[in-house]
C-alpha positions as CSV (number, residue, x, y, z in Angstrom):
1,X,-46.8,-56.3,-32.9
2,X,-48.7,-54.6,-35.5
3,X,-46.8,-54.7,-38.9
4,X,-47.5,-52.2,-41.6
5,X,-47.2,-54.1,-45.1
6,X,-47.2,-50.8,-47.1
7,X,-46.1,-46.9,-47.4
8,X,-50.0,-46.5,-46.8
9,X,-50.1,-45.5,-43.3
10,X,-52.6,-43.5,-42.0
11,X,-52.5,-41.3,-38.4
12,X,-56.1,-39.8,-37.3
13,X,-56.1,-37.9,-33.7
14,X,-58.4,-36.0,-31.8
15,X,-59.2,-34.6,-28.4
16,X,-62.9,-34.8,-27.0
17,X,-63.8,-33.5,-23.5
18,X,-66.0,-37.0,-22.3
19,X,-68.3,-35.2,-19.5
20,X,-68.4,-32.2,-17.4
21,X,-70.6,-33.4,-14.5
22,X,-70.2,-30.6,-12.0
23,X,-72.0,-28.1,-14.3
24,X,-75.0,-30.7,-13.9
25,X,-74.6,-32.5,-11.0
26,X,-74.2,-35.7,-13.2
27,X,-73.3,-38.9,-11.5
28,X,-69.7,-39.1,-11.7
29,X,-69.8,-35.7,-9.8
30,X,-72.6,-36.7,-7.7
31,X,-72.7,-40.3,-7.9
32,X,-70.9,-43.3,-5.5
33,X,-70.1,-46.7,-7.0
34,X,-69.5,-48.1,-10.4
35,X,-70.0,-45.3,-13.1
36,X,-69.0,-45.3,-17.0
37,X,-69.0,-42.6,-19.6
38,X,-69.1,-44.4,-22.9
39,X,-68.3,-41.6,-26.0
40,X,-68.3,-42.6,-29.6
41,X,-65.9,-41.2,-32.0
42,X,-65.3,-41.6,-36.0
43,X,-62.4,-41.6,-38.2
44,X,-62.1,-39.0,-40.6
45,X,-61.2,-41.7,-43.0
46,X,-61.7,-45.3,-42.5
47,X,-58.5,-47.4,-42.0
48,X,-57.6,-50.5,-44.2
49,X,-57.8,-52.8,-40.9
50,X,-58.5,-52.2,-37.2
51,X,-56.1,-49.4,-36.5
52,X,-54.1,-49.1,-33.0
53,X,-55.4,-46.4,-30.8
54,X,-53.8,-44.9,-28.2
55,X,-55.9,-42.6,-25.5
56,X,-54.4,-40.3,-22.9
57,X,-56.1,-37.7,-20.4
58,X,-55.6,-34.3,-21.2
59,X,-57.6,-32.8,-18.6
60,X,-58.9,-34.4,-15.2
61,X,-60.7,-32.3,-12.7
62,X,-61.7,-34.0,-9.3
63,X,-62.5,-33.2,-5.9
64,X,-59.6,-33.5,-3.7
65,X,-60.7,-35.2,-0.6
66,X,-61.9,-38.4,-1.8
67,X,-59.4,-40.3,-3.5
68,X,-58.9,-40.3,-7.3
69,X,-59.9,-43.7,-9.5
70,X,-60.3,-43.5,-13.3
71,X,-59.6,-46.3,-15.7
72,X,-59.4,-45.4,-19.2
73,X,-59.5,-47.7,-22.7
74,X,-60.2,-47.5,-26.2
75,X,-63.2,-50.0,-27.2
76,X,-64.9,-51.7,-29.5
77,X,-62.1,-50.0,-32.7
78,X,-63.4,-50.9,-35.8
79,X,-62.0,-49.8,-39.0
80,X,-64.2,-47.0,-39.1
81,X,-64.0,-45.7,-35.0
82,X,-64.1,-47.1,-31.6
83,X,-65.6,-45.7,-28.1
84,X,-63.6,-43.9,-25.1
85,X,-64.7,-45.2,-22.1
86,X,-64.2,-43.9,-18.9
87,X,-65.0,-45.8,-15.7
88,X,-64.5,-44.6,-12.0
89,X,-65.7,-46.5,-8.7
90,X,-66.2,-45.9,-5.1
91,X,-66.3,-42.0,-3.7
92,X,-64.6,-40.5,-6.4
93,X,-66.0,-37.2,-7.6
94,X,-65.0,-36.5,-10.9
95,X,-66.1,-32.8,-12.0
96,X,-64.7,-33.6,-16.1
97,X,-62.6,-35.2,-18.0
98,X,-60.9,-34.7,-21.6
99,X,-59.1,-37.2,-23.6
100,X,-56.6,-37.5,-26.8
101,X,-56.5,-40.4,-28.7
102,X,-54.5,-41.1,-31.6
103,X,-55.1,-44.2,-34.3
104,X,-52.5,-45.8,-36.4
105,X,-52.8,-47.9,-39.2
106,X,-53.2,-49.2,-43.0
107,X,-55.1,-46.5,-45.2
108,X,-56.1,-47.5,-48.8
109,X,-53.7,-46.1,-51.4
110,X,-55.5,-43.7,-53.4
111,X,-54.6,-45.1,-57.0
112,X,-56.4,-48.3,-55.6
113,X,-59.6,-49.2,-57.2
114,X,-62.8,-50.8,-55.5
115,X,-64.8,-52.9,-57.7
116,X,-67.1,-54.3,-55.6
């Protein structure tokens, strides 16, 4: 368990649509196997510490006769951002995908000083 040592706490959230393959006939439309989409994002402020992230799928658009595999993690969360990643596997045609994702955690207080 994360524990918060001050009233400093910061909540940063966003929604970013992670591919839209169909359009382009990209490989997780077109594509068989192991595939990843790997998207970046940044805080609008940076967080005291690593903050805890949460991701969920707000939109997911496949084709409906092979079947549907998606795993979906936040990595690489620094105190400054972290990457979605998106991975799918076998047949699966995945036409687009969009994600939430909400971080948690320690902000500096704004009456603090940074000397160095």
């Amino acid at each position: 368990m994360k524990r918060l040592r001050n009233h400093c706490v910061g909540i940063d959230q966003g929604e970013r649509t992670l591919f839209s393959d169909f359009e382009i006939d990209g490989p997780m439309w077109k594509g068989k196997g192991p595939r990843i989409a790997r998207i970046p994002v940044e805080f609008d402020e940076k967080f005291r510490e690593e903050p805890s992230v949460m991701l969920s799928i707000s939109m997911w658009d496949m084709d409906s006769v092979p079947n549907a595999r998606m795993d979906l993690r936040a990595e690489d969360i620094t105190e400054n951002g972290f990457n979605i990643v998106f991975r799918t596997w076998g047949d699966s045609r995945v036409a687009r995908v969009r994600a939430t994702w909400m971080a948690i955690g320690e902000v500096r207080d704004g009456d603090e000083w940074i000397l160095y």
